[in-house]
C-alpha positions as CSV (number, residue, x, y, z in Angstrom):
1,X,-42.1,-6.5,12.0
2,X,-39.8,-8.6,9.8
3,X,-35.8,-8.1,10.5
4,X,-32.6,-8.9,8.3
5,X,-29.6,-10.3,9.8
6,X,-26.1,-9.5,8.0
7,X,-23.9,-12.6,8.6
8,X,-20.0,-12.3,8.2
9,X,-17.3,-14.1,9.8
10,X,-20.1,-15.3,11.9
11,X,-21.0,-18.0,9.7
12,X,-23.3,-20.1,13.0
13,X,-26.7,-20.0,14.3
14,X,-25.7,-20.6,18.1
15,X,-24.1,-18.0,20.6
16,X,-24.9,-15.2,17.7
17,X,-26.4,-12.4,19.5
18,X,-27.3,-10.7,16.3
19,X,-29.4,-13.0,15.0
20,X,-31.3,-13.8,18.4
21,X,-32.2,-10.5,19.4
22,X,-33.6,-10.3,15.4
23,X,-35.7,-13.7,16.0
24,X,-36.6,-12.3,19.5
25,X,-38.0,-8.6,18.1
26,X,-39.3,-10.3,14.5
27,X,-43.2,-10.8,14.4
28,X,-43.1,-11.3,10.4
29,X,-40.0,-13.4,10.3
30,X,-36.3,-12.9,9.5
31,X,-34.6,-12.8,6.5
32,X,-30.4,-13.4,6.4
33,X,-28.1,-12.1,4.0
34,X,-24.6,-12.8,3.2
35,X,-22.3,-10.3,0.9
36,X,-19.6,-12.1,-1.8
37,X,-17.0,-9.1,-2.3
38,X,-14.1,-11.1,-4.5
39,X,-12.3,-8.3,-5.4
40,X,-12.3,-6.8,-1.7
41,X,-11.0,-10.4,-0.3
42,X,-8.2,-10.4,-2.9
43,X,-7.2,-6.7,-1.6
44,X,-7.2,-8.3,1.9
45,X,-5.0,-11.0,0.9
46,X,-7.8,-13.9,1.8
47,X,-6.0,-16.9,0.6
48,X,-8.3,-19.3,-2.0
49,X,-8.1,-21.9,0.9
50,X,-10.0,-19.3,3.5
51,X,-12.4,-18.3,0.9
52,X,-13.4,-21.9,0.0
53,X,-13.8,-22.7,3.7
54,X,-15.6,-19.8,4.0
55,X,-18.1,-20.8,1.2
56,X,-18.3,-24.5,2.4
57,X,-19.7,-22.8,6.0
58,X,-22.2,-20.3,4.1
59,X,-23.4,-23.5,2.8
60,X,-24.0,-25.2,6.2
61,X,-25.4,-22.3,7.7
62,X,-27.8,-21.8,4.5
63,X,-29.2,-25.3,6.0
64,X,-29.4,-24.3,9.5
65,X,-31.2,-21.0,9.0
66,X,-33.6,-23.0,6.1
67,X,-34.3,-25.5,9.3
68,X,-35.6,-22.5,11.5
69,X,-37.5,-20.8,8.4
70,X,-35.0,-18.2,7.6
71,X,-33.8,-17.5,4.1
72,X,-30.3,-16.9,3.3
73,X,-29.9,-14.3,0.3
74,X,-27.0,-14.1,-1.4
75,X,-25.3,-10.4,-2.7
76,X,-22.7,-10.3,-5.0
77,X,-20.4,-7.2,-5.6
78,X,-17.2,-6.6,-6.2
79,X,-16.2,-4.5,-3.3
80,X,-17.2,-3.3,-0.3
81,X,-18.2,-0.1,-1.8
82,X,-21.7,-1.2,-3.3
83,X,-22.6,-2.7,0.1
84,X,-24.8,0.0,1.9
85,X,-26.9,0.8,-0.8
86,X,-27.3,-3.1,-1.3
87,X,-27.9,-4.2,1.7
88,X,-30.2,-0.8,2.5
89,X,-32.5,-1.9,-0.8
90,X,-32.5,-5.6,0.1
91,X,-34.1,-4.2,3.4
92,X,-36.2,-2.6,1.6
93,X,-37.2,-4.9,-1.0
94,X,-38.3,-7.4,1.7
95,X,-40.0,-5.0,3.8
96,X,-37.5,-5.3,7.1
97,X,-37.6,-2.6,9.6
98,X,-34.2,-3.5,11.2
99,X,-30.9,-4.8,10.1
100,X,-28.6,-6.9,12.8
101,X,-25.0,-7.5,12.4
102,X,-21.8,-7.9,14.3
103,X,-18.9,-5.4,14.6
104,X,-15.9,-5.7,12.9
105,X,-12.7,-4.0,13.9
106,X,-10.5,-3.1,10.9
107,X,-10.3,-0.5,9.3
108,X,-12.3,-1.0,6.3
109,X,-15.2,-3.1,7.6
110,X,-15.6,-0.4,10.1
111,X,-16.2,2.2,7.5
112,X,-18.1,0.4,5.5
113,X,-20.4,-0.8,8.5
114,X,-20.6,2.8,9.3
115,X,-21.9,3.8,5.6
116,X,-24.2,0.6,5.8
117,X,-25.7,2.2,9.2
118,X,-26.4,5.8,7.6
119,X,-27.6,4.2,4.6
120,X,-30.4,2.5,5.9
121,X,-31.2,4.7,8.9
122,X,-31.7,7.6,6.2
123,X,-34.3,4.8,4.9
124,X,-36.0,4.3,7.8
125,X,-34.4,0.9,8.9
126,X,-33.3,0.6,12.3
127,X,-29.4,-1.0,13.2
128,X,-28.3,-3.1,16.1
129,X,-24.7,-3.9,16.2
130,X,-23.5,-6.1,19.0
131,X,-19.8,-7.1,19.5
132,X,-18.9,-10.9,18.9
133,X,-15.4,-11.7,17.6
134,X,-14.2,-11.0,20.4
135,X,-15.0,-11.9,24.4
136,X,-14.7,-8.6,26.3
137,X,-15.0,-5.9,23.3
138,X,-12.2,-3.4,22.6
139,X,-13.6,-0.8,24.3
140,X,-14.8,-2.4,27.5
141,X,-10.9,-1.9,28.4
142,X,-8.8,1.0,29.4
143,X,-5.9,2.2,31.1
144,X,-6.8,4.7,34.0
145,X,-6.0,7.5,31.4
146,X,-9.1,6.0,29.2
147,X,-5.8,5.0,26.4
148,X,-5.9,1.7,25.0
149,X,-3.6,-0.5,26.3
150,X,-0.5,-1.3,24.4
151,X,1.4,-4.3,26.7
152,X,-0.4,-7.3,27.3
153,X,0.1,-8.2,31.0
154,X,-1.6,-5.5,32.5
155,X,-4.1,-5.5,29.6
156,X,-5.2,-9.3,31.0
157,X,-5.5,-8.3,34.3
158,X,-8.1,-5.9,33.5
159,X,-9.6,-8.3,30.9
160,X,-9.6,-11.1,33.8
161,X,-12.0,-8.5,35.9
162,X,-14.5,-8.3,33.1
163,X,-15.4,-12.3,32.7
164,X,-18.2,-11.7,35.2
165,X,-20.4,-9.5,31.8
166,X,-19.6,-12.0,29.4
167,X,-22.5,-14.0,30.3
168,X,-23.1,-17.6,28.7
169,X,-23.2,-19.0,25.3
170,X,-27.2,-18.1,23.6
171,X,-29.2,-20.9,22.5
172,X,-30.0,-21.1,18.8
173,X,-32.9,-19.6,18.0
174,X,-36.6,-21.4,17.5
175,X,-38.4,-21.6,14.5
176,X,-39.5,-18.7,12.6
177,X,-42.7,-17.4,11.4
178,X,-43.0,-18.7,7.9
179,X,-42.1,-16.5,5.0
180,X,-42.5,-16.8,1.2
181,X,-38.7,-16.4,0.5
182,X,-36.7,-18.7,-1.3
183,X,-32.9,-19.2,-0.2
184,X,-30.3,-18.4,-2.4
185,X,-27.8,-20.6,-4.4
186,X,-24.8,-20.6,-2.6
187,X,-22.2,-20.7,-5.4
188,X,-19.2,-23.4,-5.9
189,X,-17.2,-20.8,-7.8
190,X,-15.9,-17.5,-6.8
191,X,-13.9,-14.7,-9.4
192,X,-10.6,-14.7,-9.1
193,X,-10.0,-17.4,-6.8
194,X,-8.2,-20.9,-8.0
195,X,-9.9,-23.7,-5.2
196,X,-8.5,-26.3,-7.9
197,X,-5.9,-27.4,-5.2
198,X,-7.9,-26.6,-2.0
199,X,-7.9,-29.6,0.1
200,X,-11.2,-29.5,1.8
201,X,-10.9,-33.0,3.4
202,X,-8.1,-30.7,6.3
203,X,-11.3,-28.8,7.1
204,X,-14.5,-30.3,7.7
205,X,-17.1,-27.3,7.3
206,X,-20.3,-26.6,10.1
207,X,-20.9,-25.9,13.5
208,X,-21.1,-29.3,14.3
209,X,-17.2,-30.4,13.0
210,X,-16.5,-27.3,15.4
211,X,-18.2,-28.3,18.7
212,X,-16.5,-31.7,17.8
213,X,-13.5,-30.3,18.0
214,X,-14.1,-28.5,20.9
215,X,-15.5,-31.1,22.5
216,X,-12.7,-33.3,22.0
217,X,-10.1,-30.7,22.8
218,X,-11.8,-30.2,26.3
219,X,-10.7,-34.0,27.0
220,X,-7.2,-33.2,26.7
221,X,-6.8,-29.4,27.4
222,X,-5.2,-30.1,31.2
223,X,-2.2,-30.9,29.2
224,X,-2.5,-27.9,27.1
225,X,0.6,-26.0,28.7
226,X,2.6,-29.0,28.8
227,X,1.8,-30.1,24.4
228,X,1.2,-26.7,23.3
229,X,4.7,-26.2,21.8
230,X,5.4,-29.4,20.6
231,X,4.5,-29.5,16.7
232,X,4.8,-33.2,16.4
233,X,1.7,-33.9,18.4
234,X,-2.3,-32.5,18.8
235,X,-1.7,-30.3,21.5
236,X,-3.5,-27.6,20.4
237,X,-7.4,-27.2,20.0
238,X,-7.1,-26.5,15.9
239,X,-9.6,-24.5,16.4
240,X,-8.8,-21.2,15.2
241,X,-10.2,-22.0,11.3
242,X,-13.4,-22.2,12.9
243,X,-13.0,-19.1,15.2
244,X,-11.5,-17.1,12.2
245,X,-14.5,-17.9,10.4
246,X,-16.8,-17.2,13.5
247,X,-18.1,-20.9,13.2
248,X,-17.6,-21.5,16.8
249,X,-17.6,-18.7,19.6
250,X,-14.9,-17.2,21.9
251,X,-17.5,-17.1,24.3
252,X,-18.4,-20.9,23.5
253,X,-14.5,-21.4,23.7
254,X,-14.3,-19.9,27.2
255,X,-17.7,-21.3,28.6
256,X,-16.5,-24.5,27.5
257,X,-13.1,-24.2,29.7
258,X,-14.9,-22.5,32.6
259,X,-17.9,-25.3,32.6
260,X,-14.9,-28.3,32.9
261,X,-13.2,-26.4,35.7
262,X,-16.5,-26.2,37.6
263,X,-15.9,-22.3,37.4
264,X,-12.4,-22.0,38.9
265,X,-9.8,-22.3,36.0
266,X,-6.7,-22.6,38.5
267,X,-8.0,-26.2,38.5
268,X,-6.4,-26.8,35.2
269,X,-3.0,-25.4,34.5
270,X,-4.0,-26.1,30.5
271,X,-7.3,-24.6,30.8
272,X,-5.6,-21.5,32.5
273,X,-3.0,-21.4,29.6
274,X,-5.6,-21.9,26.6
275,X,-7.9,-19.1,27.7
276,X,-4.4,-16.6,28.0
277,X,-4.1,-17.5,24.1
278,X,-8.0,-16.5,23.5
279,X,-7.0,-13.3,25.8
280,X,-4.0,-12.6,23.1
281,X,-6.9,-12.5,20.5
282,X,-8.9,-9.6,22.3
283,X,-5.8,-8.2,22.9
284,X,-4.8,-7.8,19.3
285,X,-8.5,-6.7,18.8
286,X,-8.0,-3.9,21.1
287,X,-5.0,-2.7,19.8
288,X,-6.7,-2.9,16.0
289,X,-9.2,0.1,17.1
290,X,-6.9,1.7,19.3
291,X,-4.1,2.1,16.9
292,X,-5.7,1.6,13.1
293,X,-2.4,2.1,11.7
294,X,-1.6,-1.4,12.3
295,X,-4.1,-2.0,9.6
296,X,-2.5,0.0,6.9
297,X,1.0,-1.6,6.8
298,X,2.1,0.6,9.0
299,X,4.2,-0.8,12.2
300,X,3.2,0.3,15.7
301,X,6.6,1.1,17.1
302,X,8.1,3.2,14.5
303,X,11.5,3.6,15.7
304,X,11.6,-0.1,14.9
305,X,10.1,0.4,11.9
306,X,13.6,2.6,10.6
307,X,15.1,-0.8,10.4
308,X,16.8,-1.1,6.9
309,X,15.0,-4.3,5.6
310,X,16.6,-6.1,2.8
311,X,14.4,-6.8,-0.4
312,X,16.3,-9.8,-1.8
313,X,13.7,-12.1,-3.7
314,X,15.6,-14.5,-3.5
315,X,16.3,-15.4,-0.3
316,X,12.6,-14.6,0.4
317,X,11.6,-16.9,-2.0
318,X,14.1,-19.5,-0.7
319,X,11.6,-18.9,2.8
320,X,8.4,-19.2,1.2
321,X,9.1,-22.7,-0.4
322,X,10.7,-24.4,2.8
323,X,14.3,-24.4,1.2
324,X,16.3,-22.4,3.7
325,X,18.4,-25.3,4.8
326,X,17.5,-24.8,8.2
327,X,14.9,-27.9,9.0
328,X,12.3,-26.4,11.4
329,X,11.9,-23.4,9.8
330,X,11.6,-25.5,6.2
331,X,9.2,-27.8,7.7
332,X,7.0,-25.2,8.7
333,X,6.6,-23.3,6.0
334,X,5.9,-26.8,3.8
335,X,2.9,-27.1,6.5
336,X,1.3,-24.1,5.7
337,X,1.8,-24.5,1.8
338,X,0.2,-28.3,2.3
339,X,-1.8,-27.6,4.4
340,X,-3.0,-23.7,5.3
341,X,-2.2,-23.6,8.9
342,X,1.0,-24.0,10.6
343,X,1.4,-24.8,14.5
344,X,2.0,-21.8,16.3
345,X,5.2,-22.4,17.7
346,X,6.7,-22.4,14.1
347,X,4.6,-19.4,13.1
348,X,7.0,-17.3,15.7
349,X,10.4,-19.2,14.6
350,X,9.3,-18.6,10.9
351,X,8.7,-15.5,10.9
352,X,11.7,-14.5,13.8
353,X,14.0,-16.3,10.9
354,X,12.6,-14.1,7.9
355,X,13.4,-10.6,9.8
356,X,15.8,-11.4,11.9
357,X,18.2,-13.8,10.3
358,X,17.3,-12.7,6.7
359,X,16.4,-9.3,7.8
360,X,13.2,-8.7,5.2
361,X,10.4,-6.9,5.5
362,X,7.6,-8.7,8.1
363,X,4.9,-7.0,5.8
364,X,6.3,-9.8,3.2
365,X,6.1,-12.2,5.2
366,X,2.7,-11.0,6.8
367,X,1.1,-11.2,3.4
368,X,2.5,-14.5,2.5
369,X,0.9,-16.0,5.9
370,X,-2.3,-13.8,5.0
371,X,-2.0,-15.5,1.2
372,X,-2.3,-18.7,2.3
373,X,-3.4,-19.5,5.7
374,X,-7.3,-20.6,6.7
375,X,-7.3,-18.9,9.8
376,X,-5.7,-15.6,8.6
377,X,-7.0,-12.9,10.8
378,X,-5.4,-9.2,10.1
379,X,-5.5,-8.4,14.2
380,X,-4.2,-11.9,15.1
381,X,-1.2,-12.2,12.2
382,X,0.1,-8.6,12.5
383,X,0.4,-9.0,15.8
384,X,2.8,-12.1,15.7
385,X,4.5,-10.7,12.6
386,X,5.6,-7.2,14.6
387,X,6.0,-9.0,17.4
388,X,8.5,-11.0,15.9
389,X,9.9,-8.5,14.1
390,X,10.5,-6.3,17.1
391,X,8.3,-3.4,16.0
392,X,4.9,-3.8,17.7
393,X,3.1,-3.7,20.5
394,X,4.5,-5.7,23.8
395,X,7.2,-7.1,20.9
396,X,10.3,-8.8,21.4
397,X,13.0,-6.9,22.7
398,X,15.0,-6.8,19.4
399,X,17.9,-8.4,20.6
400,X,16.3,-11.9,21.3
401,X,16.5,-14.1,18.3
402,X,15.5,-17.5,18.3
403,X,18.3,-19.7,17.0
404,X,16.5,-22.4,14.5
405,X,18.4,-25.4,15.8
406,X,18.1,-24.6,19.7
407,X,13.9,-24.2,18.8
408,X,13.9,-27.6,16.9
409,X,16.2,-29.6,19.6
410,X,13.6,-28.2,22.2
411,X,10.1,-28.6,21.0
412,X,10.8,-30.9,18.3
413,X,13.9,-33.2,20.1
414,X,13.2,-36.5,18.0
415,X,12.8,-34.8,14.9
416,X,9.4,-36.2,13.9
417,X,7.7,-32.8,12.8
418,X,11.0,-31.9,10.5
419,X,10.7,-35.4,9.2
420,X,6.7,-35.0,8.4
421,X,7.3,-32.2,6.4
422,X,11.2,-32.7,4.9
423,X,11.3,-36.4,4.4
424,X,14.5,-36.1,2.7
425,X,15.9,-35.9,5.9
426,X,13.9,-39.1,7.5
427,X,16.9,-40.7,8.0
428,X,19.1,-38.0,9.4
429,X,19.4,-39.0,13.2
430,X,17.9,-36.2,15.4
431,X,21.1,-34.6,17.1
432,X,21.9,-33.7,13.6
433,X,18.9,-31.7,12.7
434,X,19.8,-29.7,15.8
435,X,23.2,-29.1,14.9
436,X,24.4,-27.2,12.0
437,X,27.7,-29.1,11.8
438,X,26.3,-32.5,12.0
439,X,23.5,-31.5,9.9
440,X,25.8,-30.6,6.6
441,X,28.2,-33.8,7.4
442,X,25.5,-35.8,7.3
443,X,23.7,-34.4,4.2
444,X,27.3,-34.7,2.4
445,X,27.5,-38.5,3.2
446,X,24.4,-39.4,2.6
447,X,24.1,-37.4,-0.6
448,X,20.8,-35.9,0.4
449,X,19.0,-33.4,-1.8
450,X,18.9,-30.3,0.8
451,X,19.7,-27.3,0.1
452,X,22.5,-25.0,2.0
453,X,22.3,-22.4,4.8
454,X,20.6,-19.7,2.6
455,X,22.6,-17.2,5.3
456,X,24.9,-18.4,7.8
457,X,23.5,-18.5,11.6
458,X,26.3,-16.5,13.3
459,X,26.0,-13.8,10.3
460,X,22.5,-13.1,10.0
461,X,22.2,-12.7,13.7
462,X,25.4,-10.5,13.6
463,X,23.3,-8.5,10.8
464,X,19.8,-8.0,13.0
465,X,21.7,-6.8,16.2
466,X,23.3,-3.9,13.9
467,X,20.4,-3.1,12.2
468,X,18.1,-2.7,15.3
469,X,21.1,-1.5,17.8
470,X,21.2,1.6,15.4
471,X,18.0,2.5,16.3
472,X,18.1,2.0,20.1
């Protein structure tokens, strides 16, 4: 029997259960096939950056399967709405009895994976779908009730109890039975998307540029919890391009952990703290299918939600370009337009400034993240974006506003991040990028090109804590 393997954000050939339970069952050989869906990417707000890093690791994993005798086909539509009866014809055409694929979780992919499944089983092909983007799948966890959970703390500790299923990373598998296939072109060029500027050289493509990574993030993960929040330094694993992408595992993430704690993670206070953050990814999985309105712009605590945004394009756009006059939140936003992926730390005080201080919409801001980041993820970025806004699950209690300056004296104290990104101010001393005060005197006497407080600290806040006390 020969079998076809539907790769998505699962763009590896190791730790893929889908393709190595096809290998395993195949006695004709396997045949991969990945869908191009332009039209459907720019609904989802993939920015050109994503897509291009996307296509870069198609390529790779072209390679990779072509070294274990497995063709990659390539299906181009516009939407997600020709997939079934494509992928059920490709089947088909190449005489496979079973079609392998992953899950995915939103709201979309799950409908179309559930045409795609009664398309071909009306044709007499056979589906396995197995559960990968995440570690323990979204319904593996429940409250007593059977609800999904909506707080993350007692969420973990059921999470925590399932580790002993997860099992370890699989092997890649062995070489095929030949087949008289030939791979597809993967193309350089995609409708609709602009990778003109895309700075590829950020983000290496392949499995092996993620295992580096992993690899090299394992030698200094015990200080994890101590570098995490500090901007200014590699603290953080910079992995989640790769895990957005599904180039590298969850599973391979947390095997990698558990393997340098001999088992017990209480031997690393880092290790402990970086496997909490992949937890916060399941978690936002889980409350994807449990609640699938957080997938249609809709907020998940809809008192909250009554909040009377502003709409004001310009001080939105003022946010977007890194001119708010407030120096982390400026240098942040500069790193993701430079580079696609801001530190996560400033993802929170970034977005806490847009719908707190300037009280807009986080579904503007969640699309401008989703428009330009190379990990955007819709679970992972709606979560932060309502729980900074104070109207999602587990959020912020609405009256906790992070003040810009106290955030940048904190995690960025010398001022070497806000320099990086705003060198205007590389020779503003510190204690005046953590002062509003000091800040403008020192701007005024140096003649510095910086623009003013787009709102005034005291007044914005003042602003929020009306808006949300009127609903509470």
């Amino acid at each position: 029997m020969r079998n076809l393997v539907w790769f998505r954000r699962d763009l590896r050939i190791t730790d893929h259960p889908a393709l190595s339970n096809a290998c395993e069952q195949a006695t004709e050989g396997v045949v991969a096939v990945f869908c191009i869906t332009p039209e459907q990417w720019k609904e989802h707000d993939d920015s050109p950056l994503k897509v291009h890093f996307w296509m870069q690791n198609v390529v790779c994993l072209s390679k990779a399967l072509a070294a274990i005798r497995i063709p990659l086909l390539i299906i181009e539509c516009d939407n997600y709405d020709d997939i079934p009866k494509r992928i059920s014809a490709l089947a088909t055409e190449h005489d496979c009895g079973s079609l392998f694929f992953h899950r995915e979780y939103e709201v979309n992919e799950a409908e179309r994976d559930k045409q795609v499944i009664a398309m071909c089983e009306a044709s007499g092909v056979t589906t396995f779908c197995y559960d990968d983007r995440v570690i323990v799948p979204p319904a593996n966890i429940s409250t007593k009730e059977g609800n999904f959970y909506t707080v993350f703390t007692p969420y973990r500790r059921v999470w925590d109890t399932r580790l002993d299923d997860v099992g370890e990373p699989i092997a890649a598998p062995k070489k095929q039975s030949e087949i008289q296939i030939a791979p597809s072109d993967v193309p350089d060029k995609i409708d609709g998307y602009d990778f003109s500027s895309v700075r590829s050289d950020l983000w290496p493509a392949g499995e092996d540029e993620a295992h580096e990574r992993l690899h090299q993030f394992m030698d200094r993960i015990d200080a994890y919890d101590d570098r995490r929040d500090i901007p200014s330094v590699c603290g953080t694993s910079v992995l989640s391009p790769y895990l957005a992408a599904g180039v590298v595992s969850p599973r391979q993430c947390l095997s990698s952990a558990l393997a340098l704690c001999k088992g017990d993670l209480s031997r690393s206070k880092g290790a402990t703290t970086w496997v909490s953050e992949l937890t916060w990814r399941d978690f936002y999985a889980h409350v994807l299918v449990g609640f699938p309105r957080v997938s249609k712009h809709l907020a998940f605590n809809r008192k909250n939600d009554g909040v009377q945004w502003s709409h004001d394009d310009s001080t939105f756009n003022a946010w977007t370009e890194g001119q708010t006059g407030y120096p982390i939140v400026d240098a942040g936003m500069r790193q993701l337009n430079q580079t696609g992926w801001m530190h996560n730390r400033l993802r929170m005080v970034t977005a806490m400034f847009l719908t707190k201080h300037l009280l807009i919409d986080w579904r503007w801001g969640e699309k401008y993240f989703m428009d330009h980041l190379i990990d955007g993820d819709l679970a992972a970025n709606n979560g932060g974006w309502q729980w900074s806004a104070s109207t999602g699950t587990d959020s912020v209690p609405y009256f906790r506003i992070f003040n810009p300056f106290s955030q940048s004296k904190r995690f960025d104290t010398d001022g070497d991040y806000i320099k990086k990104f705003c060198p205007e101010l590389k020779d503003v001393p510190a204690a005046a990028l953590h002062d509003a005060a000091k800040l403008r005197r020192e701007i005024e006497r140096r003649e510095i090109d910086y623009p003013d407080f787009v709102v005034d600290y005291k007044e914005g806040r003042e602003r929020a804590l009306a808006a949300f006390k009127a609903l509470n």
